[in-house]
VEXNU-386743 format. One record per residue (C-alpha): chain; z, x, y. Coordinates in steps of 0.25 Angstrom, whole numbers, plus 2048, in hexadecimal, padded with zeros to 3 digits. Example, Ala and Ser with C-alpha at 12.3 -4.5 7.8 and 13.67 -1.06 7.14 Angstrom:
BEGIN
['A' [81F 831 7EE]] ['A' [81D 837 7FC]] 
END
This chain:
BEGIN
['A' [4C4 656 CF7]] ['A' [4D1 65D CFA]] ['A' [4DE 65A CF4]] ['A' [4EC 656 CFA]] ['A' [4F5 662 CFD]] ['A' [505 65F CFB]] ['A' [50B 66B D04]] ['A' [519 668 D01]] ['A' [524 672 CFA]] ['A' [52E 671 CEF]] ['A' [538 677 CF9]] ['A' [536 671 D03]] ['A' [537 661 CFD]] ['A' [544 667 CF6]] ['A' [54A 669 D04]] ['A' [547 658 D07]] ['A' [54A 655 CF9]] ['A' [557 659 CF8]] ['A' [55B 655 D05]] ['A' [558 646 D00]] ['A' [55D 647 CF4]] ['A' [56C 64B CFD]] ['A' [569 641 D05]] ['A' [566 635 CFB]] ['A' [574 63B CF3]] ['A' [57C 63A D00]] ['A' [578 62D D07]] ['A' [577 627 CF9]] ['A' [569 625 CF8]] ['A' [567 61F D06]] ['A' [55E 62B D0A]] ['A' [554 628 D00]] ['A' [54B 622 D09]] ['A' [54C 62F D13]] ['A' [549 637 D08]] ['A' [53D 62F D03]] ['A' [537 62F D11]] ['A' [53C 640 D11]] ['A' [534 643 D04]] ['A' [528 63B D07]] ['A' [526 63F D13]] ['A' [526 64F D0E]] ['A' [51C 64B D02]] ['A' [513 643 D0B]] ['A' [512 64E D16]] ['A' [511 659 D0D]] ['A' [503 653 D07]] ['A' [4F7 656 D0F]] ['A' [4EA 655 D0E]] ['A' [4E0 65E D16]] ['A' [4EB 662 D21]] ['A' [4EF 653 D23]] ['A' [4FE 64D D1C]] ['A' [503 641 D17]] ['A' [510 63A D1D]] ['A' [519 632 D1B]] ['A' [51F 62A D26]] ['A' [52B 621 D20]] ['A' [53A 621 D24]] ['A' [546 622 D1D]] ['A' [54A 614 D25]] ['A' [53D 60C D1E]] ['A' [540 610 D11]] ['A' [550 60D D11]] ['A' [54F 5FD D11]] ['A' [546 600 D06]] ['A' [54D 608 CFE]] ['A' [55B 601 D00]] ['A' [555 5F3 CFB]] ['A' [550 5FC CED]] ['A' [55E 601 CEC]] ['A' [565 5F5 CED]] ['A' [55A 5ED CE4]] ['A' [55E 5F9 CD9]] ['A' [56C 5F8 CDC]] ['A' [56B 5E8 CD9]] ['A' [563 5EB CCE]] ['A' [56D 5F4 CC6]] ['A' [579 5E9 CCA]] ['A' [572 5DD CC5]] ['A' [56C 5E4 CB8]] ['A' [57B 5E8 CB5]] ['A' [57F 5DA CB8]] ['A' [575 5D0 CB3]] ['A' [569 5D7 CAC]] ['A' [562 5CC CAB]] ['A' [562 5CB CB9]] ['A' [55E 5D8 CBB]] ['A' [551 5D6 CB1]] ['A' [550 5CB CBD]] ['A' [54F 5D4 CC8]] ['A' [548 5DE CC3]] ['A' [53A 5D4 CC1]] ['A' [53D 5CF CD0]] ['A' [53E 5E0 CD3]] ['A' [532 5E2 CCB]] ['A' [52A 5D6 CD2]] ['A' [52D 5DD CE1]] ['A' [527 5EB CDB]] ['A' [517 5E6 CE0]] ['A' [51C 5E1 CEC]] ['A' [524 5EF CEE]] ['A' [519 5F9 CEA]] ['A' [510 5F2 CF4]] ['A' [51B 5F4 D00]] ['A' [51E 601 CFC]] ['A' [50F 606 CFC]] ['A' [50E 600 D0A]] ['A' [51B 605 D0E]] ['A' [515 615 D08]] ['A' [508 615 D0D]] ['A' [50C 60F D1C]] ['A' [516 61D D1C]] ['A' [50E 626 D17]] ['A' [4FF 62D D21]] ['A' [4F7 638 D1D]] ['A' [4F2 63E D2A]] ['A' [4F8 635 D31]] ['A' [4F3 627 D2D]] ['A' [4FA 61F D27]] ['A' [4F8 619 D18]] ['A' [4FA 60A D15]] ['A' [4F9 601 D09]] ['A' [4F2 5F3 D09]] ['A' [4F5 5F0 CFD]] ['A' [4FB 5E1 CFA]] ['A' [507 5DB CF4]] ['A' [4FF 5D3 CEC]] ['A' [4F7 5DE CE8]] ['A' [503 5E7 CE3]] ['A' [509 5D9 CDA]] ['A' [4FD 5DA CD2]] ['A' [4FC 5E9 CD1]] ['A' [509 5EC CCF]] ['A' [50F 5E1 CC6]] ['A' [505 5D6 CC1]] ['A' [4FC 5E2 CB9]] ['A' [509 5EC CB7]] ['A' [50F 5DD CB1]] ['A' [502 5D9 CA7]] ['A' [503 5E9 CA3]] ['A' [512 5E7 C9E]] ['A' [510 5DA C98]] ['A' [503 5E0 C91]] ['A' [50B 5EB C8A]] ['A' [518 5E1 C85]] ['A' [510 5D5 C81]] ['A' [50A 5DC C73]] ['A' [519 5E1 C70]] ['A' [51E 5D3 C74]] ['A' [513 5CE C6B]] ['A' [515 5D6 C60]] ['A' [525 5D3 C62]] ['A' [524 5C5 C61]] ['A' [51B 5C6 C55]] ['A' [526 5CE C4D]] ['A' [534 5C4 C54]] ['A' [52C 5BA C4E]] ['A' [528 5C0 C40]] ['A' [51B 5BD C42]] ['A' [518 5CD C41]] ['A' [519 5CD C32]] ['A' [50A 5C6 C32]] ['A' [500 5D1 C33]] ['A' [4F7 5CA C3B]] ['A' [502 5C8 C46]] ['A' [504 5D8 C44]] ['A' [4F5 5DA C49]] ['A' [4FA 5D0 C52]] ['A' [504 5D7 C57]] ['A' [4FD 5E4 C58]] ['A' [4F2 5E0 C5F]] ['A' [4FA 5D8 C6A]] ['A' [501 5E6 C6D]] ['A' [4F4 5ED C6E]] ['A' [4EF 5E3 C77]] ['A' [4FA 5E4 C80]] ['A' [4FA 5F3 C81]] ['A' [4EB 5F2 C83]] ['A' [4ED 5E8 C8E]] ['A' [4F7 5F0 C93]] ['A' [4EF 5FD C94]] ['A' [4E4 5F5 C9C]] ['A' [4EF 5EE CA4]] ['A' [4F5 5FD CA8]] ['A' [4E6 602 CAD]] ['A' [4E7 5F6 CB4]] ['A' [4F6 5F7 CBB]] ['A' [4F0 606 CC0]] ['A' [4E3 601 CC5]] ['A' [4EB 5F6 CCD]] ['A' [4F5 5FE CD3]] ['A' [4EB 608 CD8]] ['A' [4E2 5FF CDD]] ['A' [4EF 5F8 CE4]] ['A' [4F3 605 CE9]] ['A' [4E9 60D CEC]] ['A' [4E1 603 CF4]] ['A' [4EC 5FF CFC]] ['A' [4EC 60D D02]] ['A' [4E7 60E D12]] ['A' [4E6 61B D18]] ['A' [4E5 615 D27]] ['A' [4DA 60B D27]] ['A' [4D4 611 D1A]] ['A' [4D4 60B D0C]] ['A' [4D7 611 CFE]] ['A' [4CF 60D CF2]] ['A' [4CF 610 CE4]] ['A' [4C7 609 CDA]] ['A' [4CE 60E CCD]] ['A' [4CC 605 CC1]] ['A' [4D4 5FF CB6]] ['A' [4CB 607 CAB]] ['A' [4CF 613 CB1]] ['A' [4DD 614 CB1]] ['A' [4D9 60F CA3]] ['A' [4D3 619 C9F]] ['A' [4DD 623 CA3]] ['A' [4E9 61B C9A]] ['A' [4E1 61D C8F]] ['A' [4E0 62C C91]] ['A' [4EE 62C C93]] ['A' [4F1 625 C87]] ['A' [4E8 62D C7E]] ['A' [4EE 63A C84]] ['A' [4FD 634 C83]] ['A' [4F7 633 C71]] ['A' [4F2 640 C73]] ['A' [500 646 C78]] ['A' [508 63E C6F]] ['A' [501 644 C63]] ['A' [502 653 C69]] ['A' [511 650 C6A]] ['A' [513 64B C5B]] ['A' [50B 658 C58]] ['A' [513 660 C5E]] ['A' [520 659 C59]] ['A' [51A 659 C4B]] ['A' [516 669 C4D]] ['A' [526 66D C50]] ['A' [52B 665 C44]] ['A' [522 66E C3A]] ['A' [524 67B C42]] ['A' [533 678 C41]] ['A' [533 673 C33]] ['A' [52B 67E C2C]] ['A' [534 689 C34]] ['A' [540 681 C2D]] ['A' [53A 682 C22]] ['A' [538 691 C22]] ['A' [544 693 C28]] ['A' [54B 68B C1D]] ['A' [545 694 C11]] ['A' [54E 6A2 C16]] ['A' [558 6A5 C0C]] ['A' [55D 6AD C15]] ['A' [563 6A4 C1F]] ['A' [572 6A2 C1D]] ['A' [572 693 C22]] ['A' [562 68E C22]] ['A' [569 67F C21]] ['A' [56E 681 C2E]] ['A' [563 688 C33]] ['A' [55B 67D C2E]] ['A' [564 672 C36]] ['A' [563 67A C43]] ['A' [554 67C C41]] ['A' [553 66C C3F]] ['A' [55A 669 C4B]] ['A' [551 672 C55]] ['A' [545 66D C4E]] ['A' [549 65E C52]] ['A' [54D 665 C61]] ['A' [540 66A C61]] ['A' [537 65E C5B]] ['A' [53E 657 C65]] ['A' [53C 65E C72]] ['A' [52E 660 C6E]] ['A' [52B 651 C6E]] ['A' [533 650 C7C]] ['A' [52D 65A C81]] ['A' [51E 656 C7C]] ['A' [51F 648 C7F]] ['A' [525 64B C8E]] ['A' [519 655 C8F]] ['A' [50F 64B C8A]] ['A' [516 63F C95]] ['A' [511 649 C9F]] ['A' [506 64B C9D]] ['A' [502 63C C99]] ['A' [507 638 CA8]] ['A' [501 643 CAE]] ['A' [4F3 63E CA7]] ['A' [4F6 632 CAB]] ['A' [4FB 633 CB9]] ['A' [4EC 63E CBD]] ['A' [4E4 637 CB6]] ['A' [4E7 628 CBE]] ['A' [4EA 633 CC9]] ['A' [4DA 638 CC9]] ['A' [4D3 62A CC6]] ['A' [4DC 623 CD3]] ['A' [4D9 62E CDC]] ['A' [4CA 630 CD9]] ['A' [4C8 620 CDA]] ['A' [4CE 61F CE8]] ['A' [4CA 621 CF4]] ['A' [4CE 61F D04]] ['A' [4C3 617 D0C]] ['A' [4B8 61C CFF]] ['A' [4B8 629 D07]] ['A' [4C3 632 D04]] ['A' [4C5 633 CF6]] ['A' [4D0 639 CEC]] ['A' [4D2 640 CDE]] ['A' [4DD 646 CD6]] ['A' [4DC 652 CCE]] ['A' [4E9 653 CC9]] ['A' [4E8 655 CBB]] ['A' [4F2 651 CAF]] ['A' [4F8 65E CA9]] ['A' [4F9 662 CB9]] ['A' [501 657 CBB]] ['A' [509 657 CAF]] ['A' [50D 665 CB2]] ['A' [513 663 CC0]] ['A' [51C 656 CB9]] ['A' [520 65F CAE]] ['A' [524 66A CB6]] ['A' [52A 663 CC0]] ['A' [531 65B CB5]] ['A' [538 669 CB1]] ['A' [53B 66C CC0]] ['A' [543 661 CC2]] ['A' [54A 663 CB6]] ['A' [54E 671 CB6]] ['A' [551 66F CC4]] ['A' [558 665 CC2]] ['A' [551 65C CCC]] ['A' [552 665 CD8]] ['A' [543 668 CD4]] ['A' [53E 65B CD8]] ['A' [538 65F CE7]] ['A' [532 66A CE1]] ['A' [52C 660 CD4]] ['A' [527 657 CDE]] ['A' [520 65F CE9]] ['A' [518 665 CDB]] ['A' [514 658 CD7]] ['A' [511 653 CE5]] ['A' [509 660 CE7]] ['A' [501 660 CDB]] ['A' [4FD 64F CDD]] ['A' [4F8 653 CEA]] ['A' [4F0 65F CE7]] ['A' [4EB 657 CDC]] ['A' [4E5 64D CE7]] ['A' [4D7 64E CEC]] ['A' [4D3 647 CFB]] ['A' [4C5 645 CFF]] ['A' [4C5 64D D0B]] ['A' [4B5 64F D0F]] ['A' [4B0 64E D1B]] ['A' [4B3 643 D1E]] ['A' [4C2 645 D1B]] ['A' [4C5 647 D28]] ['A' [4BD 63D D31]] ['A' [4C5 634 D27]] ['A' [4D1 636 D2C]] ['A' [4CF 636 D3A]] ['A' [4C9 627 D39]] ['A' [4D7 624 D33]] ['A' [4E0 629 D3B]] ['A' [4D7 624 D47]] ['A' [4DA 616 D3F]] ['A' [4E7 617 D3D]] ['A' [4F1 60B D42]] ['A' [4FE 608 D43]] ['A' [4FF 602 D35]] ['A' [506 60E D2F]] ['A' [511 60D D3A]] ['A' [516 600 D36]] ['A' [522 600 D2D]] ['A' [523 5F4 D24]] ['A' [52B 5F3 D17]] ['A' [530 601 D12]] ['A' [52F 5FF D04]] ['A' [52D 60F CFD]] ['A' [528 60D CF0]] ['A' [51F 617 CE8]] ['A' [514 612 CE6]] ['A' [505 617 CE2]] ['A' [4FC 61A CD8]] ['A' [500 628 CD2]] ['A' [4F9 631 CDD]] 
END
């Protein structure tokens, strides 16, 4: 296997970055689309694998109709929600009810622009297909987790919550309901990755993937046990400042010698609240992290190692947590001292340790591969339909 090499350069991407971000300031954001199309296109051909690049072959001119009717539908938005709120409520469930229908455009749309040794990617995906990944199971995973509060709510309006069996009631309804909704958010992932991923054309070739609902399971529960583990760590170290700070008071309060030890005291009280609550800020932002990070390699790893191009050419990730959780962390601190100008520089790091991070089976017969598609290609990838540019995947 060899891995995915991302040949692009902090410098280099700040040059095209900044000239966007002048160009969206003065034409009032109507460049955007040109500035999408500017950066993908660098990202896309600055990924190679084994000498060959990925492209990315949209216009500017495709994405504006697009990109205008999002602008005016946020525009309407803002107006009606000042207006009538109500109505607004309104539009926002006929906006959310288009989401499936736009996701599955928009991942045609991506993949009909984008070629990696020049054939082109497509998505065969149905809109059907996407309604039921993308709302119908996201839509029973919300209504699992508000259906034991509502429960448990109803049972106290009512007054019925003084009875202690309609307390266990209660209970268990909640518990039921985050049960449900922890099965219901395996679920929604194995969906959508299945939606997705085998959905994917390379030429004539077929993506697969046969990840399961137990997996992405499995890797929640993990999740959530390390998310108990850190919040425990956190209050430890919360809990170990105080007393530090406490017993130094207390030493510091027994010196005759101090000419004011009251105000000493006061001034020692307030930096040990300072510090007991950057601790906690600082602990629970670490520990946020690192919880996604987990999250985000693990599902990562799993989907990768399930998939497969024509069962031939397979994949795998070996991009691990604390890795990953560094590069957000630091980057997080480059843009801030930067004060955003850091940014190219933050995202060519991240896009260069997600490809590095990516294994492609590329034996011997890698290459004979490739030659049958690009002897298959077809015209399919030169026809334009709708230029909807969403994004969309998997967490690749």
């Amino acid at each position: 296997m060899q891995t995915l090499r991302f040949e692009g350069r902090g410098g280099e991407y700040f040059r095209i970055w900044i000239v966007n971000i002048l160009l969206i300031i003065v034409t009032l954001s109507i460049y955007y689309p040109w500035a999408k199309v500017r950066t993908k296109r660098y990202f896309h051909g600055s990924t190679t694998l084994e000498g060959r690049s990925f492209d990315y072959h949209a216009t500017g001119r495709q994405l504006l109709p697009g990109y205008l009717i999002s602008a005016l539908l946020v525009v309407v938005y803002v107006g009606v929600q000042t207006v009538f709120p109500v109505a607004a409520l309104a539009l926002f469930g006929v906006l959310a009810l288009a989401i499936p229908w736009i996701v599955c455009k928009s991942l045609a749309f991506n993949l009909r622009m984008t070629s990696f040794s020049t054939v082109r990617f497509s998505f065969a995906g149905t809109v059907g297909g996407a309604y039921v990944s993308y709302l119908l199971w996201p839509g029973l995973l919300l209504l699992s987790l508000v259906s034991g509060p509502f429960v448990a709510g109803f049972l106290a309006e009512t007054g019925l919550i003084e009875n202690t069996l309609t307390t266990l009631v209660a209970i268990v309804a909640v518990l039921a309901g985050y049960a449900l909704a922890f099965f219901l958010y395996a679920r929604v992932k194995r969906s959508q990755t299945h939606y997705v991923i085998n959905g994917y054309r390379y030429g004539q070739g077929r993506f697969e993937t046969t990840v399961r609902t137990g997996g992405f399971a499995l890797i929640l529960a993990k999740t959530i046990g390390l998310s108990l583990m850190m919040l425990l760590a956190v209050l430890a170290l919360v809990a170990g400042i105080a007393l530090a700070t406490d017993v130094a008071g207390d030493l510091l309060g027994l010196m005759e010698s101090l000419d004011d030890p009251e105000a000493l005291g006061e001034v020692l009280g307030t930096g040990a609240i300072v510090l007991l609550i950057a601790a906690l800020y600082a602990g629970l932002l670490f520990a946020l992290f690192m919880l996604y990070a987990y999250s985000y390699t693990r599902q990562r790893a799993y989907t990768l190692s399930n998939s497969a191009l024509d069962k031939s050419i397979t994949f795998a990730s070996t991009l691990g947590a604390r890795r990953y959780a560094w590069v957000l962390l630091t980057n997080l601190l480059l843009v801030t001292v930067t004060l955003g100008l850091g940014v190219p520089w933050a995202r060519v790091r991240l896009a260069r340790v997600l490809a590095e991070r990516t294994m492609v089976d590329t034996g011997p017969g890698f290459d004979v591969y490739m030659s049958a598609r690009q002897d298959e290609q077809t015209s399919l990838g030169d026809q334009l339909g709708d230029a909807f540019d969403v994004d969309v995947g998997v967490g690749f």
